[in-house]
Steps between C-alpha positions, in 0.01 A plus 500: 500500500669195310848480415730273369779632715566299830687771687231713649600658771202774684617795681437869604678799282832657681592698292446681129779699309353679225746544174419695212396221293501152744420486886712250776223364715652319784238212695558373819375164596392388827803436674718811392629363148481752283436414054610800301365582132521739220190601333375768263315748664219410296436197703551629838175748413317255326539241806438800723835418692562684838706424799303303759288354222529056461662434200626187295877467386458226260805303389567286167843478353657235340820527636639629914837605411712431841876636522746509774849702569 
């Protein structure tokens, strides 16, 4: 796998919340950090997502948006 993205970060699948239409698959990284996403459901069957399974969260964004009380 190539990517242009430099935040890859490899983990195990907590967690999966199925929606009707989109899925919140949660990966935990070695060291108890957890990276949270919202896919279709789509792609958590066509990756053949399950908990315990390694996983990828891949990161590229143009902008961190940081905020304070």
């Amino acid at each position: 796998m190539k990517l242009s993205a430099r935040n890859v970060f490899k983990g195990k699948v907590k967690a999966i919340v199925m929606g009707v239409v989109n899925a919140e698959v949660t990966i935990e990284l070695p060291g108890g950090t957890v990276i949270t996403s919202v896919i279709t459901k789509a792609s958590v069957e066509r990756l053949g997502l399950k908990e315990g399974k390694d996983a990828y969260a891949v990161v590229k964004a143009s902008s961190v948006i940081v905020g304070v009380d």
